[in-house]
mmCIF file of the N, C-alpha and C atoms, coordinates in Angstrom:
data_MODEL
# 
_entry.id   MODEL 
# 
loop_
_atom_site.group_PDB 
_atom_site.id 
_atom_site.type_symbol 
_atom_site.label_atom_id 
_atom_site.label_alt_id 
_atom_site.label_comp_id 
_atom_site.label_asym_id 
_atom_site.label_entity_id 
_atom_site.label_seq_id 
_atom_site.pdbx_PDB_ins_code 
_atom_site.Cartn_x 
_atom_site.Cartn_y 
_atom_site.Cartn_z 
_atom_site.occupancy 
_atom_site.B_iso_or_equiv 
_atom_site.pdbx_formal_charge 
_atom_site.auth_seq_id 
_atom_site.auth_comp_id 
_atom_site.auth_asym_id 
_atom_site.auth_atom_id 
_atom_site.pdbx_PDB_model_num 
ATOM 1   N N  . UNK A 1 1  ? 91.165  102.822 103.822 1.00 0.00 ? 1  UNK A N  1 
ATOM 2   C CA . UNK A 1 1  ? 91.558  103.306 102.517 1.00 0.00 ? 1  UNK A CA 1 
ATOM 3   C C  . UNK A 1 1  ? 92.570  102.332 101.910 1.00 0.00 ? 1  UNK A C  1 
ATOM 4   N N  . UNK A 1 2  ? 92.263  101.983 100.128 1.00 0.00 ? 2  UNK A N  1 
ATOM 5   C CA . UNK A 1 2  ? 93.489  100.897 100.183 1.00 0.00 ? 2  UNK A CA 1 
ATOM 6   C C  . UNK A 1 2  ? 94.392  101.517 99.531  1.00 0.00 ? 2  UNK A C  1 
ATOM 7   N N  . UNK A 1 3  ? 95.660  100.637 99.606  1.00 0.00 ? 3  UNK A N  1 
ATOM 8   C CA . UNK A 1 3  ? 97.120  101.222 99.112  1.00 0.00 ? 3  UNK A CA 1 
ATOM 9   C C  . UNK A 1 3  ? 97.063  100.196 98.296  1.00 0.00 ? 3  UNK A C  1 
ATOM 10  N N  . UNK A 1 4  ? 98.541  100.675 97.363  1.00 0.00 ? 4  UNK A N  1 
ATOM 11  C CA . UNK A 1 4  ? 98.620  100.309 95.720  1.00 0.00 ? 4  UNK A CA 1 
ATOM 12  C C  . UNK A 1 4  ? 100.607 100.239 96.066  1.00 0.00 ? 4  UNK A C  1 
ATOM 13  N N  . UNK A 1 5  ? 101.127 99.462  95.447  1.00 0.00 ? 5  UNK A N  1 
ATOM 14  C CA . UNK A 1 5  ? 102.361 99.755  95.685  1.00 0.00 ? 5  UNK A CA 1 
ATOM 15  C C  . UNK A 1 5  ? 102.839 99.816  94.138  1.00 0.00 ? 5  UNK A C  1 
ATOM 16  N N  . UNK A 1 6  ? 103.402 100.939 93.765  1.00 0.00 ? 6  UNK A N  1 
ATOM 17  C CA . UNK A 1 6  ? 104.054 101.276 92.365  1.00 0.00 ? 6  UNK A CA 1 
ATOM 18  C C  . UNK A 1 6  ? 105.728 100.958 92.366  1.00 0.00 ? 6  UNK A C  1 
ATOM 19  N N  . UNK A 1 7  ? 106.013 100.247 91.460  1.00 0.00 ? 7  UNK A N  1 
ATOM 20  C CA . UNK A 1 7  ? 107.302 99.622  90.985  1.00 0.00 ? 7  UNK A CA 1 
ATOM 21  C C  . UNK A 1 7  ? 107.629 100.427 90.049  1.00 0.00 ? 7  UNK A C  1 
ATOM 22  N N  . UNK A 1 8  ? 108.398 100.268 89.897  1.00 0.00 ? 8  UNK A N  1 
ATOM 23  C CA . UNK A 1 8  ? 109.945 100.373 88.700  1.00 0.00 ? 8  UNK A CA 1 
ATOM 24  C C  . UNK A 1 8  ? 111.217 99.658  88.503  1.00 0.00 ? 8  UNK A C  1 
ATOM 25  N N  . UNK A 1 9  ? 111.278 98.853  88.068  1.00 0.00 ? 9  UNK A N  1 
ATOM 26  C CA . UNK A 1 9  ? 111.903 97.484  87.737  1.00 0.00 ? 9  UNK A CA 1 
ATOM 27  C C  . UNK A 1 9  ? 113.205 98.257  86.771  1.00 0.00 ? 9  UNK A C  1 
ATOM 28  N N  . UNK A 1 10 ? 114.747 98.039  87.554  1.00 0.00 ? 10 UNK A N  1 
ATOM 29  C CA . UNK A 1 10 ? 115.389 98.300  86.960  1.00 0.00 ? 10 UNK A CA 1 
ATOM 30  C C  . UNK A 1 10 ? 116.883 96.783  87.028  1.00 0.00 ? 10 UNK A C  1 
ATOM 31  N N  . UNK A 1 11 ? 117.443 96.819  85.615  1.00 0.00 ? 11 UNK A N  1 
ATOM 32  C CA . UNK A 1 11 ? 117.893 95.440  85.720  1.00 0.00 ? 11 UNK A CA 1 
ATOM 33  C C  . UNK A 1 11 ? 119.247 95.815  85.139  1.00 0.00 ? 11 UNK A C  1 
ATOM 34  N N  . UNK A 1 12 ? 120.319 94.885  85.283  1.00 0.00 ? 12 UNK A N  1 
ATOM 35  C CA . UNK A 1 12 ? 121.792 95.198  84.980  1.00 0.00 ? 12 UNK A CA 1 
ATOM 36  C C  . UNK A 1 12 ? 123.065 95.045  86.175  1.00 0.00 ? 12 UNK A C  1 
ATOM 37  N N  . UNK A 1 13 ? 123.948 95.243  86.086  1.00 0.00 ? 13 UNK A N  1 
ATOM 38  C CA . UNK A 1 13 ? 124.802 95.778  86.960  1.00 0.00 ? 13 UNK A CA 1 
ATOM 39  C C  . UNK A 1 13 ? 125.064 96.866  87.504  1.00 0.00 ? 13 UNK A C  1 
ATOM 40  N N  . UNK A 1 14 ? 123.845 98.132  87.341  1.00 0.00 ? 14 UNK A N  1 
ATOM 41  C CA . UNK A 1 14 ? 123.769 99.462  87.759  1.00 0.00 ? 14 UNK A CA 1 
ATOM 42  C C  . UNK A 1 14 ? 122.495 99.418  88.431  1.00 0.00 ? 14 UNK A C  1 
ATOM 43  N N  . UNK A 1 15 ? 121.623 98.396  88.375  1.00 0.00 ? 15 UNK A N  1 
ATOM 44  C CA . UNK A 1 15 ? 120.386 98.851  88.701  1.00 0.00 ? 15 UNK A CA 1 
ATOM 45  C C  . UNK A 1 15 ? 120.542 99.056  90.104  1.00 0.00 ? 15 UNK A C  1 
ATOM 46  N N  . UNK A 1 16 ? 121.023 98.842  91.167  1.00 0.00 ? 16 UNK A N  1 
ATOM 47  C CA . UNK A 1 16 ? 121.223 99.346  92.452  1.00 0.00 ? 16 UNK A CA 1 
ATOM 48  C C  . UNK A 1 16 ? 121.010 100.748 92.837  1.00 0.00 ? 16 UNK A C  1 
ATOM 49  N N  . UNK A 1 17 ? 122.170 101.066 92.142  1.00 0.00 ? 17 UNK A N  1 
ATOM 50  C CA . UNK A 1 17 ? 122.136 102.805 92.145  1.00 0.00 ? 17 UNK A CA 1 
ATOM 51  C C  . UNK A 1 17 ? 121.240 103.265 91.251  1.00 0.00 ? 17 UNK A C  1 
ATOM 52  N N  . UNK A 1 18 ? 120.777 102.940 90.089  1.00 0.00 ? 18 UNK A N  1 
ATOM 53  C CA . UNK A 1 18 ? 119.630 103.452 89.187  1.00 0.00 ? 18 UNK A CA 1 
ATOM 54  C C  . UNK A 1 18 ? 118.518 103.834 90.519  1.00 0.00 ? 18 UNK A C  1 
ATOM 55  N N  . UNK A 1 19 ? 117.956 102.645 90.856  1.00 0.00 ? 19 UNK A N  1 
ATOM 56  C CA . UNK A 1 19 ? 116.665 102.355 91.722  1.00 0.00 ? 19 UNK A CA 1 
ATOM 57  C C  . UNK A 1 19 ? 117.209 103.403 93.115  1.00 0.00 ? 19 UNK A C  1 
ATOM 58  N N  . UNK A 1 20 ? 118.337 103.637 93.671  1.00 0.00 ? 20 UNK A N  1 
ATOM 59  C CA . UNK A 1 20 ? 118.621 104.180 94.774  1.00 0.00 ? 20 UNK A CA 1 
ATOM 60  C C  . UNK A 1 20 ? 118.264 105.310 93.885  1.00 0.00 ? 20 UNK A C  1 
ATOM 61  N N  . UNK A 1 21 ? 118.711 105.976 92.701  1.00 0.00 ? 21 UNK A N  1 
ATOM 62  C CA . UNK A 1 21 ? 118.436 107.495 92.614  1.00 0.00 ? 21 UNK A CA 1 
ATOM 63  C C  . UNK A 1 21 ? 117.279 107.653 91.920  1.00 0.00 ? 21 UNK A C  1 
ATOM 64  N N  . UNK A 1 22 ? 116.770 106.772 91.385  1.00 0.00 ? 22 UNK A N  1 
ATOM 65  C CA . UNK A 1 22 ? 114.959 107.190 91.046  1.00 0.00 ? 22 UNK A CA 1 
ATOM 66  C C  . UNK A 1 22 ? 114.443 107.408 92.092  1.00 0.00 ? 22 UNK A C  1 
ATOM 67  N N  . UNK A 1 23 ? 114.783 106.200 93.558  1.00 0.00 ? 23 UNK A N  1 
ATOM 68  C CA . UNK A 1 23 ? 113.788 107.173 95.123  1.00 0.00 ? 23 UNK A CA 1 
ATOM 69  C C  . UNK A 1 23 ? 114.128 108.251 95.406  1.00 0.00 ? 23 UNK A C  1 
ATOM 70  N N  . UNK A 1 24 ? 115.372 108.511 95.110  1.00 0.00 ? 24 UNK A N  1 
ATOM 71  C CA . UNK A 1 24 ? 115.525 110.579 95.259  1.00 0.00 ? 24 UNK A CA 1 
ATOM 72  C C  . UNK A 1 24 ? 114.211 111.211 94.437  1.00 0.00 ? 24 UNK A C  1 
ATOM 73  N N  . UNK A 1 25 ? 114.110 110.687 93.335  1.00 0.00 ? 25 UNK A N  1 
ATOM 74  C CA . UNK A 1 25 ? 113.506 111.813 92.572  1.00 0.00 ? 25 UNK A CA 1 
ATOM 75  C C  . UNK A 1 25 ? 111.901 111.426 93.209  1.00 0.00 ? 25 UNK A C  1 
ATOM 76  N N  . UNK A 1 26 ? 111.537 110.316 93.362  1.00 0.00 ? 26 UNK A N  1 
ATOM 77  C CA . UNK A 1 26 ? 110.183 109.765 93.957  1.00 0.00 ? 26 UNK A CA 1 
ATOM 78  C C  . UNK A 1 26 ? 109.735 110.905 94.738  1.00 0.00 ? 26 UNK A C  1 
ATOM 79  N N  . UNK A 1 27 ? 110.905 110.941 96.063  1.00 0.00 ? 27 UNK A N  1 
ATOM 80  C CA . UNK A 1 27 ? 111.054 111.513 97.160  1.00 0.00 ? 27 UNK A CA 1 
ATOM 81  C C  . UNK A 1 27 ? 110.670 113.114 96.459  1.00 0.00 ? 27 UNK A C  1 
ATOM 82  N N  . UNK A 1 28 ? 111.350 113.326 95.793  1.00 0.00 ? 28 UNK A N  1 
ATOM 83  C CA . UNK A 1 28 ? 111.115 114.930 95.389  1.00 0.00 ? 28 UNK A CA 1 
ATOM 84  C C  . UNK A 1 28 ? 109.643 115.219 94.707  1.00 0.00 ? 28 UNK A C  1 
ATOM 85  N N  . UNK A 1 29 ? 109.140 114.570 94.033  1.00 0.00 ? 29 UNK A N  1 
ATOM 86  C CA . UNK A 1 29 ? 108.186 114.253 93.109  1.00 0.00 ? 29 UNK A CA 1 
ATOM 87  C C  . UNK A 1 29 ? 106.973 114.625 94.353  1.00 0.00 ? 29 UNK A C  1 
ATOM 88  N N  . UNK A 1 30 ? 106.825 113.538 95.179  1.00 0.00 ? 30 UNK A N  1 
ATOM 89  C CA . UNK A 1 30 ? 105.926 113.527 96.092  1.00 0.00 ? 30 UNK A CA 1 
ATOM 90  C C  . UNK A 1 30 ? 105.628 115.104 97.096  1.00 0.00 ? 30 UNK A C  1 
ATOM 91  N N  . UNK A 1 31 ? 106.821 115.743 97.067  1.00 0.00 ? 31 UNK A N  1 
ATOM 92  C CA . UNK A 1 31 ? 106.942 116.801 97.927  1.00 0.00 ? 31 UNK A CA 1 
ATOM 93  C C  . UNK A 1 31 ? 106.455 118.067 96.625  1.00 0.00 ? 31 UNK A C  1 
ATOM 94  N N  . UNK A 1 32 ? 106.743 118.164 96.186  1.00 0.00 ? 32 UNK A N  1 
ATOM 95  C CA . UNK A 1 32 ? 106.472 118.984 95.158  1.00 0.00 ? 32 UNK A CA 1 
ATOM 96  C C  . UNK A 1 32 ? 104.596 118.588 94.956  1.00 0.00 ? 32 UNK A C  1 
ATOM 97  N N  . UNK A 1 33 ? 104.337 117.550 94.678  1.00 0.00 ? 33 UNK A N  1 
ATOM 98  C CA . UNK A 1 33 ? 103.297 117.529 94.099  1.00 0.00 ? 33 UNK A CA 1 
ATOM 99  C C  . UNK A 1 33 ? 101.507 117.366 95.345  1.00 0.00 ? 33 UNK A C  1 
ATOM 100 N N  . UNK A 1 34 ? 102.836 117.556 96.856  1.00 0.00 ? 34 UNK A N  1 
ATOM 101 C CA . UNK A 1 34 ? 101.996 117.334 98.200  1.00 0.00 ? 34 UNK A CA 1 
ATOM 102 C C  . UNK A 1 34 ? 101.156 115.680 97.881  1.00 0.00 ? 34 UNK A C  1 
ATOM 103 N N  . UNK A 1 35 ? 101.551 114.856 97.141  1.00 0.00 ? 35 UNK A N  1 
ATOM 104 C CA . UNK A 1 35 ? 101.055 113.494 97.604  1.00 0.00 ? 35 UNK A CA 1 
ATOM 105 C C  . UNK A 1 35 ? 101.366 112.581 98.824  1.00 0.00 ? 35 UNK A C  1 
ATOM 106 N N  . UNK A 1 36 ? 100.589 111.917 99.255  1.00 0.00 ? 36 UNK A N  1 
ATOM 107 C CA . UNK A 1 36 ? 101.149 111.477 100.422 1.00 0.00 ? 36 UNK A CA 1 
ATOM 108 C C  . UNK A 1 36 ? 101.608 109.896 100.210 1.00 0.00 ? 36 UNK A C  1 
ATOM 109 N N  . UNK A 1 37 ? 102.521 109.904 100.156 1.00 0.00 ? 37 UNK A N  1 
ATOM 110 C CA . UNK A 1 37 ? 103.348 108.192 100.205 1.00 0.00 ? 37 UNK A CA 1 
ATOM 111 C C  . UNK A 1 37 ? 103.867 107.807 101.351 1.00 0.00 ? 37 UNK A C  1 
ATOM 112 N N  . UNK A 1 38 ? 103.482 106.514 101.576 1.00 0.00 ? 38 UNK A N  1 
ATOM 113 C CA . UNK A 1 38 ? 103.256 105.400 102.889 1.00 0.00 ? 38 UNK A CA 1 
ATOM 114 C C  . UNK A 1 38 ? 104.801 105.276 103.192 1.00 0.00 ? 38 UNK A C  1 
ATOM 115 N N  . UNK A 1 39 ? 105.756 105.098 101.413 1.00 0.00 ? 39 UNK A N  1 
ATOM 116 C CA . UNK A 1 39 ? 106.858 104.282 101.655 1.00 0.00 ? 39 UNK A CA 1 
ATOM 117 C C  . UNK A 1 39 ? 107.821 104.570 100.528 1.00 0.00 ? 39 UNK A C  1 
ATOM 118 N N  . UNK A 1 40 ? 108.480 104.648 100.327 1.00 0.00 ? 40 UNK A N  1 
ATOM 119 C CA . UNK A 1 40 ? 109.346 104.597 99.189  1.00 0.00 ? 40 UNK A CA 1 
ATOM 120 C C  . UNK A 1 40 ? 110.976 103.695 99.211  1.00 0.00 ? 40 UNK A C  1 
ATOM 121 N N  . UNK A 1 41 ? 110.736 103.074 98.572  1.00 0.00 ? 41 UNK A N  1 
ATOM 122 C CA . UNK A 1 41 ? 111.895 102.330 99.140  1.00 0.00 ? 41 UNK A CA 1 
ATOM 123 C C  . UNK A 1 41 ? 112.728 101.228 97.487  1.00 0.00 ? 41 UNK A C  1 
ATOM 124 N N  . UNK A 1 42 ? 114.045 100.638 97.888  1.00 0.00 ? 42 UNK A N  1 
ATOM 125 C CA . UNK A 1 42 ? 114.659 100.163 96.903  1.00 0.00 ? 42 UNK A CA 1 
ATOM 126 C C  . UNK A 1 42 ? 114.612 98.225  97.386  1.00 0.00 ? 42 UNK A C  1 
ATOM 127 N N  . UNK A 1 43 ? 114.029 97.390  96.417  1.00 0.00 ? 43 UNK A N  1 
ATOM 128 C CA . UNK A 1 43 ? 113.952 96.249  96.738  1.00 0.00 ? 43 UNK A CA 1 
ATOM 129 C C  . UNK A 1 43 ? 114.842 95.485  96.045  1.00 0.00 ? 43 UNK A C  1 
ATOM 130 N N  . UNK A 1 44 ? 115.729 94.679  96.328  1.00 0.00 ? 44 UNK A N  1 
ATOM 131 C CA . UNK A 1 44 ? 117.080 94.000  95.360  1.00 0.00 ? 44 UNK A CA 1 
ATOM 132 C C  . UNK A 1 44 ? 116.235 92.387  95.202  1.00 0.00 ? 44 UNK A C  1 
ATOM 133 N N  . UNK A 1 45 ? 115.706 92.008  94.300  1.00 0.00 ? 45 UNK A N  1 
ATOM 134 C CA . UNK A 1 45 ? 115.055 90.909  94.027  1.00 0.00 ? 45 UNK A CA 1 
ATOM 135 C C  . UNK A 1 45 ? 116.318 90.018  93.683  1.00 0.00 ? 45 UNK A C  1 
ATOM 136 N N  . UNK A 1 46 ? 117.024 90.189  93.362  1.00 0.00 ? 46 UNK A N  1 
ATOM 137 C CA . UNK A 1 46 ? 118.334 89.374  92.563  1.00 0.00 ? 46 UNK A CA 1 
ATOM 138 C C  . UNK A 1 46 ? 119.751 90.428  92.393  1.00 0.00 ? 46 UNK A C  1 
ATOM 139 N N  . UNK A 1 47 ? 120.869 89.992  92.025  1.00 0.00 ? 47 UNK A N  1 
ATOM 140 C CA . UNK A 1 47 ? 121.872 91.008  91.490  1.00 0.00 ? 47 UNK A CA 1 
ATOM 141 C C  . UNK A 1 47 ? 122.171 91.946  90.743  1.00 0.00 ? 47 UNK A C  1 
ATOM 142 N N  . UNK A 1 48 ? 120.829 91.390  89.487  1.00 0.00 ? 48 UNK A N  1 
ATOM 143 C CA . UNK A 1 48 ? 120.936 92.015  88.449  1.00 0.00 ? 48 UNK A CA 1 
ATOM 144 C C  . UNK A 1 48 ? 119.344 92.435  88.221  1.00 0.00 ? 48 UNK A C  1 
ATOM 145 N N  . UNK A 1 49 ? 118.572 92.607  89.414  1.00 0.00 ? 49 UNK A N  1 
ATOM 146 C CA . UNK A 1 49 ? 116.851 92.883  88.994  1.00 0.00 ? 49 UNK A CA 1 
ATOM 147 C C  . UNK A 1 49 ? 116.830 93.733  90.447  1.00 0.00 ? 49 UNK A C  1 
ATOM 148 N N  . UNK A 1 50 ? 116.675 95.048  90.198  1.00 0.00 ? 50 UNK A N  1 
ATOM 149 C CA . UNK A 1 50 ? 116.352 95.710  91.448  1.00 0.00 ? 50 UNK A CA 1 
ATOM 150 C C  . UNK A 1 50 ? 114.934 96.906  91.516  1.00 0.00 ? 50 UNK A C  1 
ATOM 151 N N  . UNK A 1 51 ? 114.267 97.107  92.331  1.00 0.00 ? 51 UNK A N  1 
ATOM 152 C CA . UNK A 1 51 ? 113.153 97.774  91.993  1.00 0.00 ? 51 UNK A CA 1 
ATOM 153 C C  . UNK A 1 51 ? 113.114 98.944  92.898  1.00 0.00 ? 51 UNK A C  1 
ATOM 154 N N  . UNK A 1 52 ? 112.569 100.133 92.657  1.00 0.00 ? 52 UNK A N  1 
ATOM 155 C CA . UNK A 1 52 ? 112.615 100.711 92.953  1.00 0.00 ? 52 UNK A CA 1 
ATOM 156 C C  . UNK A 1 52 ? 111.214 101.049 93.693  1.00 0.00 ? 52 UNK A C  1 
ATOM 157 N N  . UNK A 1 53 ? 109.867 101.316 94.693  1.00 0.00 ? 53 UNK A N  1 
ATOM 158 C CA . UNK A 1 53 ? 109.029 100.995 95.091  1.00 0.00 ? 53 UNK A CA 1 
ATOM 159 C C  . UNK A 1 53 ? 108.139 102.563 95.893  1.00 0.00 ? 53 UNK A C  1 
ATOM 160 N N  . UNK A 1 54 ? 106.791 102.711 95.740  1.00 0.00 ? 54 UNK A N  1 
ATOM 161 C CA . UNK A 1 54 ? 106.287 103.796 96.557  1.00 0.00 ? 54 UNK A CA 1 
ATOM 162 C C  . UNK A 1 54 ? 105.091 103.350 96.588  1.00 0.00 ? 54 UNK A C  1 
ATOM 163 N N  . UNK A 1 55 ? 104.675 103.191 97.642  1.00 0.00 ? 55 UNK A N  1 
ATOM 164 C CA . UNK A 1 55 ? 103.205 103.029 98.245  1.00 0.00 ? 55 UNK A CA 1 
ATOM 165 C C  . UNK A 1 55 ? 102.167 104.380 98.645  1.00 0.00 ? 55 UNK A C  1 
ATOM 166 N N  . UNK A 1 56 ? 101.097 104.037 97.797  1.00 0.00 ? 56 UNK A N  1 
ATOM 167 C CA . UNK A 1 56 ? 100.272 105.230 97.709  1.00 0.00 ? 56 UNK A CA 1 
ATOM 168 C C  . UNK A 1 56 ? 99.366  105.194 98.099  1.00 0.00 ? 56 UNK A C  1 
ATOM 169 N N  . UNK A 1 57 ? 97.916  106.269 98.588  1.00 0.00 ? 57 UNK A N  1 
ATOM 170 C CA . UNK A 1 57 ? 96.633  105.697 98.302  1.00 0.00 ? 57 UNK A CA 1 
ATOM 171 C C  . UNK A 1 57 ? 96.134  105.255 97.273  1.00 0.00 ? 57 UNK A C  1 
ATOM 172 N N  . UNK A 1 58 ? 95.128  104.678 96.537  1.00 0.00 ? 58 UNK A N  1 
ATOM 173 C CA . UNK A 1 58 ? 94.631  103.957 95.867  1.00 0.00 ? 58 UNK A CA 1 
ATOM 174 C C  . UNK A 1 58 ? 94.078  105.272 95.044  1.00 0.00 ? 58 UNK A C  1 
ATOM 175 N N  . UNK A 1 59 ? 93.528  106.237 95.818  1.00 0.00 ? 59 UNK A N  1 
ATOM 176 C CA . UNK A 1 59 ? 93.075  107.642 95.216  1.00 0.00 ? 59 UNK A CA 1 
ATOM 177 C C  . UNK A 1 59 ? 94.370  108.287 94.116  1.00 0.00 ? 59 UNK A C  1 
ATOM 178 N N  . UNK A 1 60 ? 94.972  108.211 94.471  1.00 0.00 ? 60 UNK A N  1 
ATOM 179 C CA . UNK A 1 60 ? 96.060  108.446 93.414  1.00 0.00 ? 60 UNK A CA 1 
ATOM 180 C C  . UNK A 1 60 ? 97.169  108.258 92.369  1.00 0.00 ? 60 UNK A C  1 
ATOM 181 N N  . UNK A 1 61 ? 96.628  107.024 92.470  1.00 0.00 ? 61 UNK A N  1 
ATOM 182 C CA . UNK A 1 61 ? 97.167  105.935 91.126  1.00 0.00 ? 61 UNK A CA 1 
ATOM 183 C C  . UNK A 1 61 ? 97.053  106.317 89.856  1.00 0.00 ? 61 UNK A C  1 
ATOM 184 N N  . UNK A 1 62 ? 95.978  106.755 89.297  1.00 0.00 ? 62 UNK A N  1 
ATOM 185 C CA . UNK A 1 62 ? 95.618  107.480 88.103  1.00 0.00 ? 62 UNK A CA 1 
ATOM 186 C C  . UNK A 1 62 ? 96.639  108.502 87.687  1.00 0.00 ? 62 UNK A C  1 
ATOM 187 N N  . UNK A 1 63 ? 96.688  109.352 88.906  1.00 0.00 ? 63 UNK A N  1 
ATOM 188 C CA . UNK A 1 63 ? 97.331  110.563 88.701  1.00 0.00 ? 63 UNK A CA 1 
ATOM 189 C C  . UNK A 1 63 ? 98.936  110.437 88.634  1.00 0.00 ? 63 UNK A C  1 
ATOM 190 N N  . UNK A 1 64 ? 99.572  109.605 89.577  1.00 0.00 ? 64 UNK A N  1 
ATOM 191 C CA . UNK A 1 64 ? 100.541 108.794 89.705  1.00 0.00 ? 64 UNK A CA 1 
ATOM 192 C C  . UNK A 1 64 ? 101.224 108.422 88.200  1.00 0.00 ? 64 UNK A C  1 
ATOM 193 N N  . UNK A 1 65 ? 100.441 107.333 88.109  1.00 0.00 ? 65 UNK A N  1 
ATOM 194 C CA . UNK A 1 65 ? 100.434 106.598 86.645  1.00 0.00 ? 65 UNK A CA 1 
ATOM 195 C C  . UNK A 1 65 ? 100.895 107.420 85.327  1.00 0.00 ? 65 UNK A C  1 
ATOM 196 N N  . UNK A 1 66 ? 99.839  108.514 85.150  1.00 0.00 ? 66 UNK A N  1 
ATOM 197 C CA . UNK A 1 66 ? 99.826  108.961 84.161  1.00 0.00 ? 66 UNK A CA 1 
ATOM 198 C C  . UNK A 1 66 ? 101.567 110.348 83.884  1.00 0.00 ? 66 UNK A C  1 
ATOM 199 N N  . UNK A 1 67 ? 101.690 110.399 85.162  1.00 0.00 ? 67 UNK A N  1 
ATOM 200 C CA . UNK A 1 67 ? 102.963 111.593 85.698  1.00 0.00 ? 67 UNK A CA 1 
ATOM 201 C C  . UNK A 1 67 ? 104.099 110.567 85.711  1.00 0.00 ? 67 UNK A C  1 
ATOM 202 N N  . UNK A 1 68 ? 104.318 109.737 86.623  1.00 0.00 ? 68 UNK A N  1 
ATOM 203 C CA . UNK A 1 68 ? 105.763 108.780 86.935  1.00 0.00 ? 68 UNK A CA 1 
ATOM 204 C C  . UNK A 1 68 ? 105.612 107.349 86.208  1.00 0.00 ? 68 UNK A C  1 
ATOM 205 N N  . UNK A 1 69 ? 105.422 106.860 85.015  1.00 0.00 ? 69 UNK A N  1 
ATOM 206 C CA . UNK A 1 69 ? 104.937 105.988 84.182  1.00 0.00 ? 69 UNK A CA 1 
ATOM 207 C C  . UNK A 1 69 ? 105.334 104.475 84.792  1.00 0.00 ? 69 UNK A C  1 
ATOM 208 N N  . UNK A 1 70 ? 105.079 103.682 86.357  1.00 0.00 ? 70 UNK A N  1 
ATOM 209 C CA . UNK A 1 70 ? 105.612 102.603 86.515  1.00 0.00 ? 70 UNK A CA 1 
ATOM 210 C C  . UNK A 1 70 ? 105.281 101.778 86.013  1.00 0.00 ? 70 UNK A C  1 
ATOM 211 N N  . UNK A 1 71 ? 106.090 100.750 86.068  1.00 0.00 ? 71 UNK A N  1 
ATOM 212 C CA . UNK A 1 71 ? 105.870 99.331  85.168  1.00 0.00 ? 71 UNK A CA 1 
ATOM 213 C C  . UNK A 1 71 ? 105.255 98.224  85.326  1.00 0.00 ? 71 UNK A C  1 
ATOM 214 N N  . UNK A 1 72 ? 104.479 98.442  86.792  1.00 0.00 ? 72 UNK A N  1 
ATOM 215 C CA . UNK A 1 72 ? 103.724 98.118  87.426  1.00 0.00 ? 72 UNK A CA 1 
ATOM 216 C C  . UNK A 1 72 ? 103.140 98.313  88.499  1.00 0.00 ? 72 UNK A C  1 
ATOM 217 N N  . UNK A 1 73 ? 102.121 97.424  88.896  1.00 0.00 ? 73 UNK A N  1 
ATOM 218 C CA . UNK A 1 73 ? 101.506 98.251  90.735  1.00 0.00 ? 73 UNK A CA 1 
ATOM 219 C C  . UNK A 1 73 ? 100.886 97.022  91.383  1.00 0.00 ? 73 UNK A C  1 
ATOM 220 N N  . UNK A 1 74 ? 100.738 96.554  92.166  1.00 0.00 ? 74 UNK A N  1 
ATOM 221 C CA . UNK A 1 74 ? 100.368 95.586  93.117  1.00 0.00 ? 74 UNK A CA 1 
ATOM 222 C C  . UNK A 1 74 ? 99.426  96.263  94.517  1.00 0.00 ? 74 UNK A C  1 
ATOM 223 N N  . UNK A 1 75 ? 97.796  95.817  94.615  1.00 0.00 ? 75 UNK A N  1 
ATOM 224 C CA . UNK A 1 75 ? 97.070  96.173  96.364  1.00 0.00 ? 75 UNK A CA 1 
ATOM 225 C C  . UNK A 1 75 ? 98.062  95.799  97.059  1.00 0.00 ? 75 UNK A C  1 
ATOM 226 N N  . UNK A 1 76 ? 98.341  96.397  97.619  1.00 0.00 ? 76 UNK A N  1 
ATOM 227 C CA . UNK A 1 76 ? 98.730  96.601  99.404  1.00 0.00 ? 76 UNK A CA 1 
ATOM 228 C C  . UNK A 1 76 ? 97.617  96.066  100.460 1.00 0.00 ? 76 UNK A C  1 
ATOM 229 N N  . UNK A 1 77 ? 97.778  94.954  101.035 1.00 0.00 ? 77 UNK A N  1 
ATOM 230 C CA . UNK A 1 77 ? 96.345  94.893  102.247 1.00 0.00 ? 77 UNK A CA 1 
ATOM 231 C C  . UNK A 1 77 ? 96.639  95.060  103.571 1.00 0.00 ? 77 UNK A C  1 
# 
């Protein structure tokens, strides 16, 4: 089955904690909505560019997408 990894690109001198508390809500999102995510996690690309990250099945990208609006998504292999 393939995975999809969904971003959220947050940038500034807050984006640390931005991206740390959007995976709270990820985290909640997923439980509430019984989806199953691989991963959820906060990636610091730079000081001021941090992302926030959840790996899904591929089956639920659509649904994903259209509910938690990320700013992008990248296959997982």
């Amino acid at each position: 089955m393939s995975k999809v990894k969904l971003i959220w690109d947050f940038r500034g001198p807050a984006a640390q904690r931005t991206a740390a508390h959007h995976c709270i809500h990820l985290k909640e999102f997923i439980t509430i909505e019984q989806i199953h995510g691989e991963s959820i996690s906060v990636e610091e690309l730079s000081e001021m560019h941090v992302c926030a990250t959840m790996i899904i099945h591929e089956e639920d990208v659509t649904f994903m997408r259209e509910k938690l609006k990320p700013h992008r998504g990248q296959r997982v292999i």
